[in-house]
FIFIPA-179473 format. One record per residue (C-alpha): y, z, x; residue number from 1; residue in three letters. Coordinates in nm, 2 decimals. Each point is the difference from the previous one (the first is absolute). Layout:
c2 Y; c3 Z; c1 X; i NUM; aa ala $
...
This chain:
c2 5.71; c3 0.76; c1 -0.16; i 1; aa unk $
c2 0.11; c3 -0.33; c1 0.07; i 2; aa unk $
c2 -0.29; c3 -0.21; c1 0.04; i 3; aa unk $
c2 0.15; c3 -0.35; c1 0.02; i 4; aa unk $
c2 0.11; c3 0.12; c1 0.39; i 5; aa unk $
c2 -0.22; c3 0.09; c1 0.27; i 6; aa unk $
c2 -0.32; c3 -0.04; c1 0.07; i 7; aa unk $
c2 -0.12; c3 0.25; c1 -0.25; i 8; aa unk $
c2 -0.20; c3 -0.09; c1 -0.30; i 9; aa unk $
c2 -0.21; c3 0.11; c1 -0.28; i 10; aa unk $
c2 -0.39; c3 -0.09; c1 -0.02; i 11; aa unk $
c2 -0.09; c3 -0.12; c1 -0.29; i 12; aa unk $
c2 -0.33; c3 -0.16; c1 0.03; i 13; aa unk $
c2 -0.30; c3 0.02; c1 0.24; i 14; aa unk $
c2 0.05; c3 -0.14; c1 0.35; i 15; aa unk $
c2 -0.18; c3 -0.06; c1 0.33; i 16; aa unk $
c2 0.02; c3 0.30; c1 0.25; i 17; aa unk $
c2 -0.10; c3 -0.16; c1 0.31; i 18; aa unk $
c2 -0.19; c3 0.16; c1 0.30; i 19; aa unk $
c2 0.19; c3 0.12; c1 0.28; i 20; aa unk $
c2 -0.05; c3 0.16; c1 0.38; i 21; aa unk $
c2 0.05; c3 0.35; c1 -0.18; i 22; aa unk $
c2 -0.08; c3 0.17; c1 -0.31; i 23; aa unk $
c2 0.26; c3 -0.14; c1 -0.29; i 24; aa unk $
c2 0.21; c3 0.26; c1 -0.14; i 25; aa unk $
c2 0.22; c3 -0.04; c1 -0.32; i 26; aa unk $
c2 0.29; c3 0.23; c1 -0.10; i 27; aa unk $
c2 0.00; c3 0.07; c1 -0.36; i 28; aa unk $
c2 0.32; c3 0.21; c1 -0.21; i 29; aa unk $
c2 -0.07; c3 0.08; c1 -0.36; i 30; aa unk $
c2 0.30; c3 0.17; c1 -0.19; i 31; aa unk $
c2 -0.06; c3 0.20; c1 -0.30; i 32; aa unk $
c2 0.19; c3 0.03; c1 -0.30; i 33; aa unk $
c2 0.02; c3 0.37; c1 0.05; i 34; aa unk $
c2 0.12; c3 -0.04; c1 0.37; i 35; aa unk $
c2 -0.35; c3 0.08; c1 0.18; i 36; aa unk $
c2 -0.01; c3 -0.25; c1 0.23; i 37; aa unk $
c2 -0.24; c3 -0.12; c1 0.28; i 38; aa unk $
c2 0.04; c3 -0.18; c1 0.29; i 39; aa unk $
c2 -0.31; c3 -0.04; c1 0.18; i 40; aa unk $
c2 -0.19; c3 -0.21; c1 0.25; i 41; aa unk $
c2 -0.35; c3 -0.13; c1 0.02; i 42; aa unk $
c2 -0.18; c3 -0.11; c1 0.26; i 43; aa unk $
c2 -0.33; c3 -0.21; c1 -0.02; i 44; aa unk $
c2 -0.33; c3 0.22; c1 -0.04; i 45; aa unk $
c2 -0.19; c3 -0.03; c1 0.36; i 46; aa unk $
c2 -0.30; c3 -0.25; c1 -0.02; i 47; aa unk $
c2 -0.36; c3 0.27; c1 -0.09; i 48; aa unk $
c2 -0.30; c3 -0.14; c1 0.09; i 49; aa unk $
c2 -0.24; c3 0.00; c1 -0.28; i 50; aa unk $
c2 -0.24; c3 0.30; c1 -0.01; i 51; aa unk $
c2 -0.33; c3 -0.06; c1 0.08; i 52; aa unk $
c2 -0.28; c3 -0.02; c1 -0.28; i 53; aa unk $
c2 -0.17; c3 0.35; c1 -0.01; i 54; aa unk $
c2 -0.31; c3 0.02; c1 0.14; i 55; aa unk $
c2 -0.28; c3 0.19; c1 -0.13; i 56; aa unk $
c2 -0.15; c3 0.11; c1 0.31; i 57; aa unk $
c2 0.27; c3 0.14; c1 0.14; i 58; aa unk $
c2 0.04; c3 0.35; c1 0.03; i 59; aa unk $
c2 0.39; c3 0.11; c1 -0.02; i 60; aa unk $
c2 0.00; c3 0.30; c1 -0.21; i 61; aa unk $
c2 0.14; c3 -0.05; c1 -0.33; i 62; aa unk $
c2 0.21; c3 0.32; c1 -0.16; i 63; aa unk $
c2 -0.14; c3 0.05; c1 -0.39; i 64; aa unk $
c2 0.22; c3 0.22; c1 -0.13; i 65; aa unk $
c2 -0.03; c3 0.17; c1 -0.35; i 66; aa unk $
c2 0.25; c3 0.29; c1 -0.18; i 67; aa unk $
c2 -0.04; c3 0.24; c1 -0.32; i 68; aa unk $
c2 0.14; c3 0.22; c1 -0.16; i 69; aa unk $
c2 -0.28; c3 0.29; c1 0.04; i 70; aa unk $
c2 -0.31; c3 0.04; c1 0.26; i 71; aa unk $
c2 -0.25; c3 -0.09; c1 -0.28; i 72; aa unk $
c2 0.16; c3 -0.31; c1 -0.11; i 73; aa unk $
c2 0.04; c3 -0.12; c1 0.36; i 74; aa unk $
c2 -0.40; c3 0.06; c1 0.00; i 75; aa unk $
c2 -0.04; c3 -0.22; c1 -0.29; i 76; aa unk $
c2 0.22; c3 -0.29; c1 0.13; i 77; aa unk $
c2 -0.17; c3 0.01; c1 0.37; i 78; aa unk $
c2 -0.33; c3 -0.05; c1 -0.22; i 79; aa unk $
c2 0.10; c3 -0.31; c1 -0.25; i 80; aa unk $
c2 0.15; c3 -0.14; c1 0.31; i 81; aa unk $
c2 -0.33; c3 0.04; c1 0.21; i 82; aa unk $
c2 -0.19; c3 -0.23; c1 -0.32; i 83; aa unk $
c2 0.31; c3 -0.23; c1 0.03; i 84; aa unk $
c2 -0.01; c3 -0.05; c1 0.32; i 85; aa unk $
c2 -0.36; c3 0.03; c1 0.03; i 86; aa unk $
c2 -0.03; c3 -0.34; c1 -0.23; i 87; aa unk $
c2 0.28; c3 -0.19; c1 0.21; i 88; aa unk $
c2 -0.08; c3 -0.22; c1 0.35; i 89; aa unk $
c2 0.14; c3 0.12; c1 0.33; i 90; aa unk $
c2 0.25; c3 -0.24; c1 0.01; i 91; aa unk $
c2 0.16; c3 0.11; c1 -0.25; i 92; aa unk $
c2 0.12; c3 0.40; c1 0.11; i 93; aa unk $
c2 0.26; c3 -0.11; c1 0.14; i 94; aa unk $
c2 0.14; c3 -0.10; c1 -0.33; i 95; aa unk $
c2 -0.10; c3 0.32; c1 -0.15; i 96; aa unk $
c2 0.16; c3 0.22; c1 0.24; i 97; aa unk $
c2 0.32; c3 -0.16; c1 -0.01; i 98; aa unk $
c2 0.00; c3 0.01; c1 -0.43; i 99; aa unk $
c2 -0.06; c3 0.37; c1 0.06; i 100; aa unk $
c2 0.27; c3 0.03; c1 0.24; i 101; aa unk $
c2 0.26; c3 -0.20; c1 -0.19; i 102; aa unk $
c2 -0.10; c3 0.02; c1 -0.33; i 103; aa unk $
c2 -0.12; c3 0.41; c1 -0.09; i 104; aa unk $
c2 0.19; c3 0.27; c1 -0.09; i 105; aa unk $
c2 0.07; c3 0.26; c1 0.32; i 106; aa unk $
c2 -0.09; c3 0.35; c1 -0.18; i 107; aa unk $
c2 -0.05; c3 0.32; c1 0.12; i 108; aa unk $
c2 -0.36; c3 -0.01; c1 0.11; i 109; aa unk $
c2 -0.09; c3 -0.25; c1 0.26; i 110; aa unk $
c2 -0.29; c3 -0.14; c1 0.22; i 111; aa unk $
c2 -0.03; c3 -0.33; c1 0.28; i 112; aa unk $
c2 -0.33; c3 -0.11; c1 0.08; i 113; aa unk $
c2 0.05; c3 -0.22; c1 0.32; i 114; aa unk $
c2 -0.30; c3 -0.26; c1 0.02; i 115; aa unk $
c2 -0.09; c3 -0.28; c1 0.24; i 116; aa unk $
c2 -0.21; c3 -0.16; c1 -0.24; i 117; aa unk $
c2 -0.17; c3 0.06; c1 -0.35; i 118; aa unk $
c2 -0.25; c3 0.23; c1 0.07; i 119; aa unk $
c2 0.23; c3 0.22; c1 0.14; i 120; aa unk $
c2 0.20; c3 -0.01; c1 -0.30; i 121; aa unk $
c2 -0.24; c3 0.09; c1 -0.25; i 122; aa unk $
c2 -0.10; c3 0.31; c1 0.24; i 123; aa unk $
c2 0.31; c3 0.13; c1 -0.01; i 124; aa unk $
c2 0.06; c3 -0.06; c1 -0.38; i 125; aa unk $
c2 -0.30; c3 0.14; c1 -0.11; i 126; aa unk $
c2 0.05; c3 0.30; c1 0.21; i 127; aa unk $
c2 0.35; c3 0.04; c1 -0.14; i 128; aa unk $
c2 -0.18; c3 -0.04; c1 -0.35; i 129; aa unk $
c2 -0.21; c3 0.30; c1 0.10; i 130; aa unk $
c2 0.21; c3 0.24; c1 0.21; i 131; aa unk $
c2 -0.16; c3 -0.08; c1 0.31; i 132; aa unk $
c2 0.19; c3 -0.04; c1 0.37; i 133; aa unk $
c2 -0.15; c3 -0.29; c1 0.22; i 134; aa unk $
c2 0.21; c3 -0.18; c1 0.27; i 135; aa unk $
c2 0.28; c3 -0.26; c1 -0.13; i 136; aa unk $
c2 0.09; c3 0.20; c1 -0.31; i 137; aa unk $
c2 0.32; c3 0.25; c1 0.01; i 138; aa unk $
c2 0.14; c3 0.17; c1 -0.33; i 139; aa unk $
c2 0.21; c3 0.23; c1 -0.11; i 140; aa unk $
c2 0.34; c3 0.07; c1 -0.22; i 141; aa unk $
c2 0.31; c3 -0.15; c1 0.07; i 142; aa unk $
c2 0.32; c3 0.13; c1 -0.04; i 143; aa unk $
c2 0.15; c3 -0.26; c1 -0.30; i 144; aa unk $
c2 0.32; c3 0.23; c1 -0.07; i 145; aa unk $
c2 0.30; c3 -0.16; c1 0.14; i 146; aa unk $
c2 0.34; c3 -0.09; c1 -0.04; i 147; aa unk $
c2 0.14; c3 -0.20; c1 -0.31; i 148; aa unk $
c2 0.31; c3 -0.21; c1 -0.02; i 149; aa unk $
c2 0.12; c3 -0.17; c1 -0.29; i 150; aa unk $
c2 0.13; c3 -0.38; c1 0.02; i 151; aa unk $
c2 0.21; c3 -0.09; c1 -0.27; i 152; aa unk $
c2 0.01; c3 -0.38; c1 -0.08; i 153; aa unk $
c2 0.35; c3 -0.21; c1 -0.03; i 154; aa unk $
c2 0.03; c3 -0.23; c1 -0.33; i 155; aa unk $
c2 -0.22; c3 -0.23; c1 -0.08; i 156; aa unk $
c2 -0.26; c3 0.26; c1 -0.10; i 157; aa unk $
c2 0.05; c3 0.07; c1 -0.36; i 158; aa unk $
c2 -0.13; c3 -0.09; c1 -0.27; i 159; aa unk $
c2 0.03; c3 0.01; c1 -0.37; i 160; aa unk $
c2 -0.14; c3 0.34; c1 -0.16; i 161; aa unk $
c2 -0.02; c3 0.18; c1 0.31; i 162; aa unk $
c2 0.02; c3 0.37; c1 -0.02; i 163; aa unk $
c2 0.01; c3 -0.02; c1 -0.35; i 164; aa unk $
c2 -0.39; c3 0.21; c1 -0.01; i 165; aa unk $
c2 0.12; c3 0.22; c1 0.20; i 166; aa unk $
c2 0.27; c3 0.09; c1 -0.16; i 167; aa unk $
c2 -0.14; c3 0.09; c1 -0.29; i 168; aa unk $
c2 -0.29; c3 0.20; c1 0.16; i 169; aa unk $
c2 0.19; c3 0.14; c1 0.29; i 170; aa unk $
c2 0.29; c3 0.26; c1 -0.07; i 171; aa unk $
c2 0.08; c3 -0.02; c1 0.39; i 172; aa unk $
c2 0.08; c3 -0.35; c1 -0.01; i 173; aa unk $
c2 0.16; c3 -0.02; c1 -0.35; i 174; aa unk $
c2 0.25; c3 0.28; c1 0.19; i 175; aa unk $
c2 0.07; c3 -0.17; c1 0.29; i 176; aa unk $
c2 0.08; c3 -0.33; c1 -0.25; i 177; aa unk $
c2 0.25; c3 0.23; c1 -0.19; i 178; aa unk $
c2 0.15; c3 0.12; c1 0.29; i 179; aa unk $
c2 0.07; c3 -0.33; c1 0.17; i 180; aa unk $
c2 0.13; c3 -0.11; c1 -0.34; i 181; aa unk $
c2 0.22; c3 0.26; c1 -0.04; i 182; aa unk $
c2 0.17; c3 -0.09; c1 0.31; i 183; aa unk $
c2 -0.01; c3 -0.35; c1 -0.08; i 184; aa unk $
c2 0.14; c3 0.02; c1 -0.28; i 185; aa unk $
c2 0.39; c3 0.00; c1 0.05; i 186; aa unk $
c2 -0.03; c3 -0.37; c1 0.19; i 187; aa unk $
c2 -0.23; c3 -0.19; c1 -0.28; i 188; aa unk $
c2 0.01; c3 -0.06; c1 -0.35; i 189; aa unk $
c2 -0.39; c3 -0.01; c1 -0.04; i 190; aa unk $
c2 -0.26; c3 0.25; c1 0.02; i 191; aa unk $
c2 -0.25; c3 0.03; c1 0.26; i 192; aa unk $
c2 -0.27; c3 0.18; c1 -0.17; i 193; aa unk $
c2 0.00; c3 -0.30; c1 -0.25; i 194; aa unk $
c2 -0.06; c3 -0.22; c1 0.26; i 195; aa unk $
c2 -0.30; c3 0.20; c1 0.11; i 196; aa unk $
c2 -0.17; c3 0.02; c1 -0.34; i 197; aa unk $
c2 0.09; c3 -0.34; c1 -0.09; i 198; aa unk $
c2 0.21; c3 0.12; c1 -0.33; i 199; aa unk $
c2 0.13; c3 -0.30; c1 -0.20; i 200; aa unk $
c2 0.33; c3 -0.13; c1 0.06; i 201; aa unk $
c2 -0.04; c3 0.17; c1 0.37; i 202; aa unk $
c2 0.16; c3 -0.19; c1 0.29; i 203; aa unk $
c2 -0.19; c3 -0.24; c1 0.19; i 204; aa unk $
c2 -0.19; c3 0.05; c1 0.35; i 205; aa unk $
c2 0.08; c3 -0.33; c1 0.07; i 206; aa unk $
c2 0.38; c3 0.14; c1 0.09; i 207; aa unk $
c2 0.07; c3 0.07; c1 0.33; i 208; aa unk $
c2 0.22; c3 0.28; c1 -0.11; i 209; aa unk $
c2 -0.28; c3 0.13; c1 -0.17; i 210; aa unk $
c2 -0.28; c3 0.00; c1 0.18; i 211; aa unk $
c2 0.08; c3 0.15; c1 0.31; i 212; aa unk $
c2 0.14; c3 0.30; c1 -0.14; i 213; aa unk $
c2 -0.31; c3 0.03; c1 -0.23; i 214; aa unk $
c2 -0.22; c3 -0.03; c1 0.33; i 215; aa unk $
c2 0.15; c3 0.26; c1 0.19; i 216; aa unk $
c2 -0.06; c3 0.22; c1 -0.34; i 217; aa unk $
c2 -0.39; c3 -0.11; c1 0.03; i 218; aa unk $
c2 -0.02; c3 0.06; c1 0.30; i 219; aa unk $
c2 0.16; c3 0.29; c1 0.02; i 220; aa unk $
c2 -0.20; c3 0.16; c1 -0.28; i 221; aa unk $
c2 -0.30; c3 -0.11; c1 0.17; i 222; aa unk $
c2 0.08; c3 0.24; c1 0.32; i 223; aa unk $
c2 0.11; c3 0.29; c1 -0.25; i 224; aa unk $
c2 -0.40; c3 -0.03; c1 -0.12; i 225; aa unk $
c2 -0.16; c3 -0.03; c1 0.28; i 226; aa unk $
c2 0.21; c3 0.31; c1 0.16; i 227; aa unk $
c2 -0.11; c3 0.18; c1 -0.34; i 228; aa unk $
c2 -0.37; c3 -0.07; c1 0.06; i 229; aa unk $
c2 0.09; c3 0.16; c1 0.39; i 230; aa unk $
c2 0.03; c3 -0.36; c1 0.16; i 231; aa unk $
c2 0.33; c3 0.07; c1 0.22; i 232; aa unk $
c2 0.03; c3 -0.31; c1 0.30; i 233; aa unk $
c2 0.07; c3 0.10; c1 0.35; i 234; aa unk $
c2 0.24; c3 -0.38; c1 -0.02; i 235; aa unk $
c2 0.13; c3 -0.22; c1 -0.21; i 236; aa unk $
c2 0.07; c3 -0.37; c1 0.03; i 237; aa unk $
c2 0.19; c3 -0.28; c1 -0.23; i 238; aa unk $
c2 0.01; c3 -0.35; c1 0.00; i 239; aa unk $
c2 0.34; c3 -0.14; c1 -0.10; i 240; aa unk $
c2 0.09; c3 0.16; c1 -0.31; i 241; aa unk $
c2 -0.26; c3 0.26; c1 0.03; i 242; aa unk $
c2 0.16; c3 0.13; c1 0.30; i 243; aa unk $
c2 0.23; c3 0.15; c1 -0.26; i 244; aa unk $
c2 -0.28; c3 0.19; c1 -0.14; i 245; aa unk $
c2 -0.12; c3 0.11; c1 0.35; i 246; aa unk $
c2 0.31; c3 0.18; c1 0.07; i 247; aa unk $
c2 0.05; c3 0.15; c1 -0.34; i 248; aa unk $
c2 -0.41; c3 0.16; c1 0.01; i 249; aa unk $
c2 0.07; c3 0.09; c1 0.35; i 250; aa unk $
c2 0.33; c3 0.20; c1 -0.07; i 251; aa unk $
């Protein structure tokens, strides 16, 4: 691009973006080295008012919800909740609920205790803890079985040593190495395998014309195990070079 014409040019340090009667908008094109390309644009983020403090008074139910893997456990949890919570302010469920929203494990076995306030809470914990029903407490199994796709990453993802474990301890993987070698090998003068188990004298990662065709192997052998352990994906997806792996796992 010529950028001593026009009225084009590149920013190169931190300016002023002044106000204006609308929301500001910028249009932004990034060009890979592998050809993925974006051309997007962004528009300024509507003004959010800040969210009121919480009070403790009010009484908006509050969602608790909990997950295990088996009925008993889900008991158990409900009850070293109920002391947690039982030693905490009012203020604070808020906080809780959303840690157990955003931050547990979904599993098989699952429970919501809807509460306006504290008390209400505890009730319904306890009477999780104890196999009782009272009013604000649902539970039951969930259906966790569902479909599985496989993303395969572009480069940028390796690193030294990888695979090499595996290799060793998995003859799925070491196959799917061999066999990616094996066709490799007319085109190359070094030997994939070695790069894998880090042999002396083996060529470097660091070789663009190394590592990509040693990542599609990895990768590759990764979805050979995981269909040998009965994990099959419903779709596959690649980034960049993985895109090349995609294709290949999906046929």
């Amino acid at each position: 691009m010529d950028w001593e014409s026009g009225a084009v040019a590149l920013l190169t340090e931190e300016r002023e973006w002044p106000e204006v009667d609308r929301p500001r908008r910028a249009a932004v094109s990034s060009f890979g080295v592998s050809g993925t390309n974006a051309h997007v644009i962004l528009e300024q983020a509507p003004v959010q008012e800040a969210p009121a403090e919480f009070d403790a008074g009010s009484v908006t139910p509050v969602p608790w919800l909990l997950s295990a893997r088996t009925t008993e456990a889900l008991s158990e949890q409900a009850g070293r909740l109920a002391e947690f919570a039982d030693s905490r302010t009012a203020a604070e469920a808020p906080a809780v609920a959303r840690t157990l929203a955003s931050s547990r494990a979904a599993l098989e076995r699952r429970a919501v205790v809807v509460a306006a306030d504290q008390a209400q809470a505890l009730t319904g914990l306890r009477a999780l803890s104890s196999g009782e029903a009272v009013p604000g407490l649902v539970a039951g199994r969930a259906e966790v079985a569902g479909r599985s796709v496989f993303v395969f990453p572009g480069q940028g993802s390796q690193w030294v040593g990888m695979g090499r474990r595996l290799s060793a301890e998995s003859p799925v993987f070491a196959r799917a190495l061999a066999e990616v070698e094996g066709a490799l090998k007319p085109y190359v003068d070094w030997s994939l395998v070695d790069v894998v188990n880090q042999v002396p004298g083996a060529a470097s990662l660091e070789r663009v014309d190394v590592v990509q065709p040693v990542s599609f192997a990895v990768m590759v052998g990764l979805a050979r195990v995981w269909g040998s352990l009965g994990v099959v994906p419903d779709a596959v997806v690649g980034h960049s070079q993985g895109e090349i792996a995609a294709a290949h796992v999906a046929g």
